[in-house]
C-alpha positions in Angstrom: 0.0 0.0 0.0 0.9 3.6 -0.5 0.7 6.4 2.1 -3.2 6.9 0.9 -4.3 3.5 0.8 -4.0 2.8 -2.3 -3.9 -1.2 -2.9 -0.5 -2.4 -4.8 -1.3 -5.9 -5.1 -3.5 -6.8 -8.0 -4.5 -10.0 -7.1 -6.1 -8.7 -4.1 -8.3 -5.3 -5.9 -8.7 -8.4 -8.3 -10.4 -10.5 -5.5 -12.3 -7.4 -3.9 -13.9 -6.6 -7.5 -15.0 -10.6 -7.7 -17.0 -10.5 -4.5 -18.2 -6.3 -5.1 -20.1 -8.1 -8.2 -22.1 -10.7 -6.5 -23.9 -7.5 -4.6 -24.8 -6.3 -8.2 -25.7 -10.2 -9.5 -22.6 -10.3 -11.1 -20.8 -13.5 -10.2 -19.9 -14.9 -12.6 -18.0 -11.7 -14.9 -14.6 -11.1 -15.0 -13.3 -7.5 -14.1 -10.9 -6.2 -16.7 -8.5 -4.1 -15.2 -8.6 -0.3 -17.3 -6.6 1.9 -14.3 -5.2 1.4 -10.9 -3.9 4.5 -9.8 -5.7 6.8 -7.3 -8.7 4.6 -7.6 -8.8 1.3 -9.1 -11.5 0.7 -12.1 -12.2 -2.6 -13.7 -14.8 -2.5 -16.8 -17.5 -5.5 -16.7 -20.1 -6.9 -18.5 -23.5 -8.5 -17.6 -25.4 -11.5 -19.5 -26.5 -9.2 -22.1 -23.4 -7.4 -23.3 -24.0 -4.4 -21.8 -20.6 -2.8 -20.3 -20.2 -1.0 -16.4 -17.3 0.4 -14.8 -16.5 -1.1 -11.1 -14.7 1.1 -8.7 -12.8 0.3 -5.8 -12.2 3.1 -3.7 -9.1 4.4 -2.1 -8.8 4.9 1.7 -8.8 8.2 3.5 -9.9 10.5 0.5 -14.0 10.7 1.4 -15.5 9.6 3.3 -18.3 7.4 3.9 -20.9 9.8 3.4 -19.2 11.9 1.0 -18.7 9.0 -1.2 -22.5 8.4 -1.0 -23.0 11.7 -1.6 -21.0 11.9 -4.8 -23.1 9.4 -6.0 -26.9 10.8 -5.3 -25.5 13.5 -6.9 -24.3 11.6 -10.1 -27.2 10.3 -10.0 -29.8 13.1 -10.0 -27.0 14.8 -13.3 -28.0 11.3 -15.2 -31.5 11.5 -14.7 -31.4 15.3 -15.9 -30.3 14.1 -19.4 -26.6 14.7 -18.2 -24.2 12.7 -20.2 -22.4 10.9 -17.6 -22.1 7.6 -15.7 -25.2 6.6 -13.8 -24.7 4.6 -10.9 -26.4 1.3 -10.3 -28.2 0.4 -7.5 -27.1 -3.2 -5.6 -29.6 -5.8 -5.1 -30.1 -3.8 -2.1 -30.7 -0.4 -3.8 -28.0 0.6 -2.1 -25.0 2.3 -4.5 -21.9 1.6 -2.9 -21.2 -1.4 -0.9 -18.1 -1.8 2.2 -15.8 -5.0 1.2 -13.2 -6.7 3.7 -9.9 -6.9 1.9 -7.1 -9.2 3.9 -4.3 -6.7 3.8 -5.9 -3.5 2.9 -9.2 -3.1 5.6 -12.7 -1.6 4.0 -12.7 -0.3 1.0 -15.8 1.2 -0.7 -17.0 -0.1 -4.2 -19.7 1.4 -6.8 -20.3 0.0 -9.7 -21.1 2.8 -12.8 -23.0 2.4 -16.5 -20.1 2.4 -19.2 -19.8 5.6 -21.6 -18.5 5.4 -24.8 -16.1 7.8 -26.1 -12.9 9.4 -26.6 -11.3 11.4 -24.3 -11.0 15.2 -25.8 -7.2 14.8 -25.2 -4.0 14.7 -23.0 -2.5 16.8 -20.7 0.8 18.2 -21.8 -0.2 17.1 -25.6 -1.2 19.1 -28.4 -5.2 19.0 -29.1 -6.0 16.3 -31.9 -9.2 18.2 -33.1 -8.7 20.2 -36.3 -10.2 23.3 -37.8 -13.5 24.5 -36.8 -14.5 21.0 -34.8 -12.2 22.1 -32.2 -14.2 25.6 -31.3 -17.6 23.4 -32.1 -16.5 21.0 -29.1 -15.4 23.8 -27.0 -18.9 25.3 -27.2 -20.6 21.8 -26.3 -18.5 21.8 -23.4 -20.1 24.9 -22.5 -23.2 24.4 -23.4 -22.8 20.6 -21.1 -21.3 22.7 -18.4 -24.2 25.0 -17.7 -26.5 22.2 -17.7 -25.0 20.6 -14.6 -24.9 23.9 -13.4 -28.8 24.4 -13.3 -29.7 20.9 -12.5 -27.6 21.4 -9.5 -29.2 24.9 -8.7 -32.3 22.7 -9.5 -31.5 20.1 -6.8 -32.4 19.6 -3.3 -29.8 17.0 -1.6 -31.1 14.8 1.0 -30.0 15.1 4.6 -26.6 14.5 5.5 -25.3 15.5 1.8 -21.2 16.2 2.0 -19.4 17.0 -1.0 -15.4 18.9 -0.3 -15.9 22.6 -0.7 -13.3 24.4 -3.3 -14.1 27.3 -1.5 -11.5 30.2 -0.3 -10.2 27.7 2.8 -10.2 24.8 0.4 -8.4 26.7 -2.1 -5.8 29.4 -0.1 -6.4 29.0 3.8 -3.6 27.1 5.6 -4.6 23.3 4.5 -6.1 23.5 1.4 -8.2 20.3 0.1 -4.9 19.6 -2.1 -1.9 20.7 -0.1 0.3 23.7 0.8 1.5 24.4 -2.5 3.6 27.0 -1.3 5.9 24.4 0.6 6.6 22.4 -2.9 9.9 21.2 -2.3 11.1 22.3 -6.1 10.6 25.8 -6.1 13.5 28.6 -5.6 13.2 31.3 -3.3 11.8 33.7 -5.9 9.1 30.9 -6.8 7.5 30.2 -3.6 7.5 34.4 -3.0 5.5 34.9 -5.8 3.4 32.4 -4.9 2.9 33.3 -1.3 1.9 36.3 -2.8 -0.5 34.9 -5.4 -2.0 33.0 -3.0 -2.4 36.5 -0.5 -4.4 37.9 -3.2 -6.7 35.1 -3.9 -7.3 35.1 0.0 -8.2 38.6 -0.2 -10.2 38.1 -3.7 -12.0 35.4 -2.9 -13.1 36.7 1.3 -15.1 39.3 -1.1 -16.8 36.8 -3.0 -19.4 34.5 -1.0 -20.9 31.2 -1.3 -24.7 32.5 -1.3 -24.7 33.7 -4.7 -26.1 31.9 -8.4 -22.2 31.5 -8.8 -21.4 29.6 -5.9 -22.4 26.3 -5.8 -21.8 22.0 -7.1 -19.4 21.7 -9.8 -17.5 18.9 -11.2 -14.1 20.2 -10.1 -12.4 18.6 -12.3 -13.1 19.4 -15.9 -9.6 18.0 -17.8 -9.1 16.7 -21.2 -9.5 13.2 -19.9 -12.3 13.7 -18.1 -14.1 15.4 -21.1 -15.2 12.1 -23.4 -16.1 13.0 -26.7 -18.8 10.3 -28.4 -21.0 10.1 -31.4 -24.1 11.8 -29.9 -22.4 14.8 -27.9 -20.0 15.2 -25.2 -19.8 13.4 -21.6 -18.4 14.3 -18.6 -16.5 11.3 -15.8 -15.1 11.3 -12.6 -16.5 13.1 -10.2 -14.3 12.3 -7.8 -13.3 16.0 -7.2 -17.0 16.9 -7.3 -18.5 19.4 -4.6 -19.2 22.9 -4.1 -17.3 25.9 -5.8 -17.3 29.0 -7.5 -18.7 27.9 -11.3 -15.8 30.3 -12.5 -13.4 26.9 -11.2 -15.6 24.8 -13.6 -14.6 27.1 -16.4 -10.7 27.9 -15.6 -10.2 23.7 -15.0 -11.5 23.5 -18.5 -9.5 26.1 -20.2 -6.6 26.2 -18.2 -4.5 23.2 -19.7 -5.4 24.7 -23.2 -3.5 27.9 -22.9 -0.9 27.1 -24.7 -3.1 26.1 -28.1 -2.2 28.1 -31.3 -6.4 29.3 -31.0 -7.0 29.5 -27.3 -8.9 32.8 -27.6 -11.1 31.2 -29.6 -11.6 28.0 -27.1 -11.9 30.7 -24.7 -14.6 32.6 -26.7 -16.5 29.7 -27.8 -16.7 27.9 -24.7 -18.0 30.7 -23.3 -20.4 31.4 -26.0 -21.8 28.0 -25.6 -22.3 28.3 -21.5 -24.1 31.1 -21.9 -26.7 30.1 -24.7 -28.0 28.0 -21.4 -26.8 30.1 -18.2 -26.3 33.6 -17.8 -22.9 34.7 -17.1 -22.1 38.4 -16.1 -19.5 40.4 -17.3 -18.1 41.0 -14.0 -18.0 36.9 -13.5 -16.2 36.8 -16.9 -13.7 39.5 -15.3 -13.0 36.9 -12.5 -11.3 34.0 -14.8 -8.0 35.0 -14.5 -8.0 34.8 -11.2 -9.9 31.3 -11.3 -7.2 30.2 -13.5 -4.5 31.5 -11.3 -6.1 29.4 -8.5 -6.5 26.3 -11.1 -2.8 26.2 -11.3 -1.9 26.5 -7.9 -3.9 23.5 -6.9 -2.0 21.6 -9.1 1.4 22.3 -7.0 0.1 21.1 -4.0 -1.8 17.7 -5.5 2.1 17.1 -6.8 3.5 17.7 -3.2 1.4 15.0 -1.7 1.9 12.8 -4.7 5.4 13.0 -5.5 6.0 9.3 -5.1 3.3 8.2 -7.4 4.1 7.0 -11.1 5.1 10.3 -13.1 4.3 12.5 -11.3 7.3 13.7 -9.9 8.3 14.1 -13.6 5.0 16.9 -14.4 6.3 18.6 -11.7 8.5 20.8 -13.8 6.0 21.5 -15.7 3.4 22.5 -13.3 5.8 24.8 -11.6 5.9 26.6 -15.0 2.0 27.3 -15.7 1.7 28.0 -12.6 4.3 31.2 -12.0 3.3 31.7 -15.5 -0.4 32.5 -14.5 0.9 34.3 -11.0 2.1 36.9 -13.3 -0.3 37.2 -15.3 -2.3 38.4 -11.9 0.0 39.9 -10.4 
């Protein structure tokens, strides 16, 4: 195991997936293993063909209720006409289940419908879309992003609903919800001044800005390249993992902000924007906050490296994210 839980051993995540199934009638499939990093997912089949994706939670990251949370949620974006994975209920119509692993203790288990689709692209790679597809896409993502937007607004969660906030603590106060990035063990002196600074000014931005108002509240949190699936009938949104409450000005900068350095980003930019608010109004004076969003976008980043410098490649990006980041700091500042 990792310092977070995470399961090493295959066999085992192989033998907690085996008995996860039988709570969703699902003996007798074998789990096909598609990513074991941070969580492990396996896709599966049932009699019929038709494809899910089973996740085994990692330890310590939500908890309980939050996970359960994450999921009425998911579930309330699906039956919206949200394209994303709907969880299924267990025999018990319950969505998660708790299985006893030898080595690792409790670990927490969904199982989720299978979407189809490519993911828009990765990080750190050059866009594969070409001419005017790529600002059509953009403007779906939009248009896609505002709709979770109002079914949230839309949505009253049951009691005892608990989702991470990506709020000013959770973003700037002394822990945030992905580490001190100021403390990042790779940045020179001048580095982690400007930073401290950067992050100074988003704590004095962002005490001005509340979480009562039409732009405040559930987001995805998360809105990358490979989180953005691209399919035959429109785009999808996964992982929700991040998910919980947040300026929608987060939603926006997480989807722009590892396209800045596109040949035609003002016109991502543009038509993104265009397409979010053909469904949600967006003031000018929100609009004149997405610099700063971004800003905050990038420092996150630092500070999910620091905690995870000992995962597979990700000491390697940290370069990298050290770069966009002081890169957007001075665009701010």
């Amino acid at each position: 195991m990792t310092g977070d839980g995470q399961v090493t051993d295959l066999n085992e995540v192989l033998e907690i997936a085996v008995t996860a199934l039988k709570h969703w009638g699902l003996p007798e499939q074998q789990p096909e293993l598609i990513q074991h990093r941070e969580n492990t997912v396996f896709r599966v089949s049932d009699s019929s063909g038709e494809k899910f994706a089973l996740r085994i939670h990692r330890q310590g990251y939500h908890t309980e209720s939050a996970l359960k949370s994450e999921l009425d949620m998911m579930a309330m974006l699906a039956d919206g006409g949200l394209g994303i994975p709907a969880p299924m209920p267990t025999n018990n119509r319950e969505y998660c289940v708790e299985i006893q692993s030898n080595n690792s203790g409790a670990r927490m288990v969904d199982l989720l419908s299978w979407l189809p689709g490519e993911p828009l692209g990765k990080t750190g790679s050059p866009l594969g879309l070409q001419g005017k597809v790529r600002q059509e896409v953009f403007a779906d993502i939009g248009r896609e992003m505002a709709r979770l937007h109002n079914l949230a607004d839309n949505w009253h969660p049951p009691s005892g609903f608990s989702r991470p906030a990506w709020d000013r603590d959770g973003l700037v106060g002394e822990n945030p919800f992905w580490g001190r990035f100021w403390d990042l063990e790779e940045l020179t002196g001048g580095q982690r001044n400007l930073l401290i600074s950067a992050r100074d000014k988003l704590r004095a931005e962002l005490q001005v800005l509340t979480t009562t108002e039409p732009d405040y509240g559930i987001i995805h949190a998360d809105l990358v390249r490979e989180n953005i699936l691209i399919g035959t009938d429109g785009i999808r949104f996964i992982d929700f993992d991040d998910s919980g409450f947040g300026w929608r000005m987060f939603d926006i900068a997480t989807a722009l902000l590892k396209n800045n350095s596109e040949p035609d980003y003002v016109e991502l930019e543009t038509a993104l924007i265009t397409g979010y608010r053909e469904r949600r109004t967006l003031t000018s004076e929100s609009l004149k906050q997405l610099p700063l969003f971004l800003m905050a976008r990038s420092l996150t980043y630092l500070g999910w490296a620091k905690d995870r410098r000992n995962e597979p490649g990700v000491a390697s990006r940290i370069p990298r994210l050290i770069v966009s980041a002081i890169a957007e700091c001075e665009r701010v500042l």
